[in-house]
N, C-alpha and C positions, 0 to 999 in steps of 0.2 A: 317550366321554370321551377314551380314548388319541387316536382319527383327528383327533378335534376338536382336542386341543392339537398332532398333529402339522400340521395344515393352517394354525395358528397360526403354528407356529415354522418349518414351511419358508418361507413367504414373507416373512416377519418384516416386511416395510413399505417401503414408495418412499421415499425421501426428495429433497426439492428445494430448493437452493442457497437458503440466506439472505440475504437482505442482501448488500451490496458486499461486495466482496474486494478488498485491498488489497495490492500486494506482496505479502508472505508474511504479509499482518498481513487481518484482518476487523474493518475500523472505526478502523484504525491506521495512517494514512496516512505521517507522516513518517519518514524515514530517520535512525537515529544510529548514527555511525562513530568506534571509538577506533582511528585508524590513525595507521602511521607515512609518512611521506612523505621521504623519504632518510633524514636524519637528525633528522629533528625528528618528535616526536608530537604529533597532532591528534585534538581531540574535535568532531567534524562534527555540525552535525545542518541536517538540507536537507528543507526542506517543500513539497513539488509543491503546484502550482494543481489548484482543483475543478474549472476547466475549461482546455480545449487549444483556441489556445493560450492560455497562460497565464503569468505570472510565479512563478519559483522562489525563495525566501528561501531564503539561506542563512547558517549563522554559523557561524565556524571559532573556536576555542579553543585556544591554541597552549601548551604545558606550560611551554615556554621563553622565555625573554625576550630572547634573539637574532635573531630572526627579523624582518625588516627589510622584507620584501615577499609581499604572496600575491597569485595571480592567480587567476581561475575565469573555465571555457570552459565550455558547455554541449555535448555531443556526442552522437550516437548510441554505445551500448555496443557495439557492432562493426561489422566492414563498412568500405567505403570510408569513410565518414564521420567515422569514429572516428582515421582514421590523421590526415587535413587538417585540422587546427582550425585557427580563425580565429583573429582577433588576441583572446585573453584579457581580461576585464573586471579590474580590479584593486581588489579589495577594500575596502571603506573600513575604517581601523583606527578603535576607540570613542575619541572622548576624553577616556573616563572608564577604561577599562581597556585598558591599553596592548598586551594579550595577547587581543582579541576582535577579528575581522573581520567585516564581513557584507558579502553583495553581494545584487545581486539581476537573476536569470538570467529569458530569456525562452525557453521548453518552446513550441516548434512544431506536433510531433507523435504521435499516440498512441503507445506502443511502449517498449521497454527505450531510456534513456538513461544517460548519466554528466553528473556532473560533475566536472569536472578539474581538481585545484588544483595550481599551480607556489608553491615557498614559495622565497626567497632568504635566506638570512641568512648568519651570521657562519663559519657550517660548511658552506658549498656551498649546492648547490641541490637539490632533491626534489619530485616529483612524488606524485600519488594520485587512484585513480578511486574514486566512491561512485558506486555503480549507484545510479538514481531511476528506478522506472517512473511511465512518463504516463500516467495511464488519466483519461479523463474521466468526473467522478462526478455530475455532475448539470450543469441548464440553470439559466443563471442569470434571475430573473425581473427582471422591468423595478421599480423602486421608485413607488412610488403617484406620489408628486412629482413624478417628472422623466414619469412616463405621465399626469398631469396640463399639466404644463409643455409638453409635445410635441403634447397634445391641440388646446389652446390657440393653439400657433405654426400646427398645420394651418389652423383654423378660420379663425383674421388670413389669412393665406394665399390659402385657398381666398375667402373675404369679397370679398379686397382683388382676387383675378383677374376675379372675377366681375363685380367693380363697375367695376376699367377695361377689361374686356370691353365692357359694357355701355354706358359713355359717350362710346369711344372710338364705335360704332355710332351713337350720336344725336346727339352732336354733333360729330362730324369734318368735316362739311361746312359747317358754321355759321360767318358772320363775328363779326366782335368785338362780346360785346353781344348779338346775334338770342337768340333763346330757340328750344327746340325746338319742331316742331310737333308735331302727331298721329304723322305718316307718321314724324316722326325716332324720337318715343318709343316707337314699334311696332316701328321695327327695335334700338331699345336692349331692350326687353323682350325681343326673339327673339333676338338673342345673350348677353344673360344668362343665359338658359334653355339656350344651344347651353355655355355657358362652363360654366355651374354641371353640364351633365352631364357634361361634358367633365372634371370634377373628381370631381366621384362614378363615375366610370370610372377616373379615375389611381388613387384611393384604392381601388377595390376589389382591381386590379390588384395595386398596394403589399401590399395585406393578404391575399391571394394568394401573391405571393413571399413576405413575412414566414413565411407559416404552412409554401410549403415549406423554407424554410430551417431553420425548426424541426421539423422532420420529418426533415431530414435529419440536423441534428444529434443529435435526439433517438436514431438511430439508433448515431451517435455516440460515445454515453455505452457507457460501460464495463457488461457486462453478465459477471458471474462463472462461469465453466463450473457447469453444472448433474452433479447424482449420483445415481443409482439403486443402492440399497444391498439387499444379501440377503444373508441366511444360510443355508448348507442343514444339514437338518438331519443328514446321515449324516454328514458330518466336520468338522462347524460351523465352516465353511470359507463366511469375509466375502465376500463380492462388490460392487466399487464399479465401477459403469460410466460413465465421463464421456460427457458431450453437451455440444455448441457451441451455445447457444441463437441464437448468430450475433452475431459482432460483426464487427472486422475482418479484412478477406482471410488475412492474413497470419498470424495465429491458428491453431493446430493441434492437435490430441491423441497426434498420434504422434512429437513433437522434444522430449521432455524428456530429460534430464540427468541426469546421477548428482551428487547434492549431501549432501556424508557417507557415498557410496559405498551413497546407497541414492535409489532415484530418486520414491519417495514416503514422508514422513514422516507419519504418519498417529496424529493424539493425538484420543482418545476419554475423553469427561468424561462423568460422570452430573451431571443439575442443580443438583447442592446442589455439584456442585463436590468432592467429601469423595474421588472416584477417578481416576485417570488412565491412561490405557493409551498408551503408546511404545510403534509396530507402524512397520512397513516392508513394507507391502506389496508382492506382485513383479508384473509387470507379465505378461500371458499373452494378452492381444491389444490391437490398438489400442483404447487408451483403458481401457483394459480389468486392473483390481489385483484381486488374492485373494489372503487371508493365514488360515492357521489359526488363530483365536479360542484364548488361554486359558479358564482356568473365567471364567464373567462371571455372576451374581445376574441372577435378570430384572428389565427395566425399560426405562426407557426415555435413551435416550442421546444425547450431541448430539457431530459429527465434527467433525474440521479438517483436512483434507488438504492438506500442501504440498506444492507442484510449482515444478519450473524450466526452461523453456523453453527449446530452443538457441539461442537471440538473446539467455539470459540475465532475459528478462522472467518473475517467478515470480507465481504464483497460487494464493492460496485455499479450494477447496474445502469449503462448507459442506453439510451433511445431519445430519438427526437420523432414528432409527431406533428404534421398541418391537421389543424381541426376550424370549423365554422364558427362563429359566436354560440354561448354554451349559455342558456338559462336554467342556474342548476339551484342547490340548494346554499343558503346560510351555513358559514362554517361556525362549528361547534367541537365542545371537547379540545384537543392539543392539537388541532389544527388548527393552519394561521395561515394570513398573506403579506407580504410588505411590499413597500415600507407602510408606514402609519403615519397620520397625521392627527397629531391628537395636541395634548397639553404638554406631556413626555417630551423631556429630551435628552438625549445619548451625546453625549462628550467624547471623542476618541482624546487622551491624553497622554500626550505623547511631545518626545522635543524634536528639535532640528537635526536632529543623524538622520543620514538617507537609508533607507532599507536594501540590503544585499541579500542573495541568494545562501540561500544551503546554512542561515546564523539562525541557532534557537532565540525567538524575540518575546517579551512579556506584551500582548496587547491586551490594553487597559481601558474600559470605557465608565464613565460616572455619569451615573441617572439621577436627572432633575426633576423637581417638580416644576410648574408651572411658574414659582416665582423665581426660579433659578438657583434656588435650596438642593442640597441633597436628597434624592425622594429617599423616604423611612417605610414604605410601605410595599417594597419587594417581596414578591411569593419567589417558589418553585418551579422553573416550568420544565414539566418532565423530571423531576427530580433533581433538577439542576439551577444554578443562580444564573445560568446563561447559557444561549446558544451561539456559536460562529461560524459563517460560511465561510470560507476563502473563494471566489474564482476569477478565475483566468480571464481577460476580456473575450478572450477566442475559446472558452470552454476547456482549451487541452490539461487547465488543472481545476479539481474538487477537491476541497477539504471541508468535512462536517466536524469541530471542536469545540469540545467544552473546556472549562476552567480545570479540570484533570488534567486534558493534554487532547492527540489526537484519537487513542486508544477507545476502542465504544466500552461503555462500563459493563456491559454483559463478559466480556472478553477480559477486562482488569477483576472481575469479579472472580472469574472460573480461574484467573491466576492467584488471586486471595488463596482459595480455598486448597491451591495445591500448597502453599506458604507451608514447612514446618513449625507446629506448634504454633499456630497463627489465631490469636484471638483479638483482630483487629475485629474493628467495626465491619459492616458489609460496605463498599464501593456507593451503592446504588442508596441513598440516601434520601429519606421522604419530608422528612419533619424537623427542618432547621427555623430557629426564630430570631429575630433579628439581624436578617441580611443586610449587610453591608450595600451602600447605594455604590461600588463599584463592582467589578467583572473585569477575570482579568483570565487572556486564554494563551497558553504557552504556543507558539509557532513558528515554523520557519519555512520561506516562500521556495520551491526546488529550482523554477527557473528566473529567469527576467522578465519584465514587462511590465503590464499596467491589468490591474486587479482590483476587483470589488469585491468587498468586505459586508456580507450582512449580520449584524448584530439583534438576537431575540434576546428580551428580557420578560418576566411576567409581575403584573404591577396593577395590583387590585383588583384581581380577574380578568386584567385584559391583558393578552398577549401585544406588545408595542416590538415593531420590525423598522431597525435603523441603518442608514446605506451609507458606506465612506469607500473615498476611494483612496490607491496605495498605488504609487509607481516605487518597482523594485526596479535597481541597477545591475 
């Protein structure tokens, strides 16, 4: 019985990457950004295409009502290409809300991009990068109609060569009037037959390339790093090991980033949603995280690990893992688990509008103290006034946000820096005083359904972890 549970619980199970990965989001594709851009604040939200290239929506929401011009560039997030932008697209303003822009940008190639917005108004001018990664998420298929329609034009086509193949043969030699003879209609029959193969030949060819074309794009498509998950058992001590299942060249396991001063954020949910585990795992070879396991109930678990790539492009990591009950160590440092049950409490505040899909929304929550006051005693946690999970009841969406937006700050950071003449502050922020007792994280949910919401705040050295729940329509 003891060997049998210990040969259980040392291997504890493989696990292998779910579904897309998105940014930092699983099943969460667009970007939303509450940035400042000199002096004016802007609510971004920028929606990458399913495929590359592709066209980018986007819509700027501007706080103020001075603001008189926006422009947007599309760019790579670093590199030579980040510094030379092209002549800027200029925004269409709504003519129904005087304070809405949208434009719409064309994404070339797979990889970390930005979009660049230049705003003019009555208070100078101001710039702002929102990191959008390109990933291509799927092919797009042909619709019945138009593979109907196109069917169609071949068939006329092929018909119509055939048949002036064919008469061009029998009677090109004929005066006005003769009729063909035998001899003519035999050589009209043999180049019909030379024409009509000579067509079922172009057309195999055709559907030859088509198919490597799809082949190559299929290759294409964005495929999420895979993970091999273990525990051992003498100091139940996690092991995730990344693999490249292969996508493009340029893609790596060993160029990530410190992003919150920790280079893998790593949130572990049980099913029902009801636990959550804030882990930072350290990095001990290429591709390669270990972190020692708190106490954890056995069961069975599902991962999220964020990363951020030196180009800025962040990924995903999905795995689920069965493990034994886990006697591990006290967490410490900016690791956490929730919810909390403490003196703290998280207020989501918020009115009676029901929540729809694909709308940038302000989620607001106000922290009390124990007598129902505003608590005054807010720290940083990670450099930030707050944490928010988004997910899905069924896992197929992850969103990790901060009071920024959805964008990880490494990534908003390395688009600072390609900024012209940019002498903002840095992104990544250590030493703010007098935090505000609310938290407020810009979002917008991609599909429908019913969703739990986790809320981290840090609040006199202790990190407090709050659960609300969200039915979208």
């Amino acid at each position: 019985m003891i060997a049998s549970r210990r040969a259980a619980f040392a291997s504890v199970l493989v696990a292998i990457a779910l579904g897309t990965s998105v940014a930092a989001h699983v099943g969460s594709p667009d970007v939303f950004l509450d940035g400042q851009a000199g002096p004016y604040r802007v609510l971004v939200t920028v929606r990458p295409p399913q495929v590359i290239p592709g066209v980018t929506d986007v819509e700027i929401r501007t706080t103020a009502s001075d603001v008189r011009d926006v422009r947007v560039v599309p760019l790579p997030l670093a590199g030579a290409g980040a510094r030379f932008a092209p002549v800027p697209d200029v925004a269409a303003r709504s003519p129904d809300d005087s304070q809405l822009f949208t434009a719409h940008l064309w994404m070339m190639t797979a990889g970390a991009w930005q979009v660049r917005l230049s705003i003019d108004g009555d208070r100078g001018r101001g710039d702002l990068s929102i990191p959008v990664p390109t990933l291509p998420k799927s092919t797009l298929g042909m619709g019945r109609a138009l593979g109907v329609l196109l069917f169609l034009c071949m068939l006329v086509l092929g018909v119509g060569f055939v048949s002036i193949v064919s008469a061009m043969a029998r009677e090109a030699r004929l005066g006005p009037g003769e009729a063909a003879g035998p001899a003519g209609r035999r050589r009209g029959r043999i180049a019909g037959a030379l024409a009509a193969a000579v067509v079922v030949f172009v057309v195999m060819l055709g559907n030859l390339w088509w198919t490597a074309e799809a082949s190559n794009y299929g290759r294409y498509v964005y495929k999420p790093l895979e993970a091999t998950v273990s525990v051992a058992e003498s100091d139940a001590r996690l092991t995730l090991a990344l693999r490249d299942p292969g996508w493009i060249l340029s893609r790596r396991i060993d160029d990530f980033i410190l992003d919150h001063d920790h280079l893998m954020h790593l949130f572990i949910v049980t099913p029902a949603l009801d636990r959550l585990w804030h882990l930072h795992p350290n990095e001990t070879g290429t591709g390669t995280f270990a972190e020692r396991l708190p106490d954890m109930p056995a069961g069975r678990y599902e991962l999220f690990a964020d990363l951020v790539h030196q180009t800025g492009l962040s990924e995903t990591v999905t795995a689920e893992i069965d493990m034994s009950a886990v006697r591990g160590t006290p967490l410490a440092g900016d690791d956490s688990q929730g919810p909390t049950t403490t003196d703290t409490r998280i207020v989501w505040v918020h009115d009676a509008q029901p929540l729809t899909t694909r709308r940038l929304t302000m989620f607001t929550f106000r922290v009390e103290d124990q007598t129902g006051r505003p608590a005054t005693d807010l720290e940083l946690y990670m450099g930030m006034p707050g944490h928010a999970i988004f997910i899905r009841r069924d896992r197929r969406v992850f969103a990790h946000v901060h009071p920024g937006g959805s964008a990880p700050m490494a990534a908003l950071e390395i688009g600072r820096r390609s900024l012209p003449a940019s002498d903002s502050p840095p992104v990544h922020a250590h030493h703010v005083e007098g935090l505000p007792s609310t938290v407020t994280f810009p979002y917008g949910f991609p599909e429908p359904g019913d969703y739990r919401i986790f809320v981290q705040i840090k609040r006199a050295g202790r990190i407090e972890t709050a659960v609300f729940d969200a039915h979208v329509a």
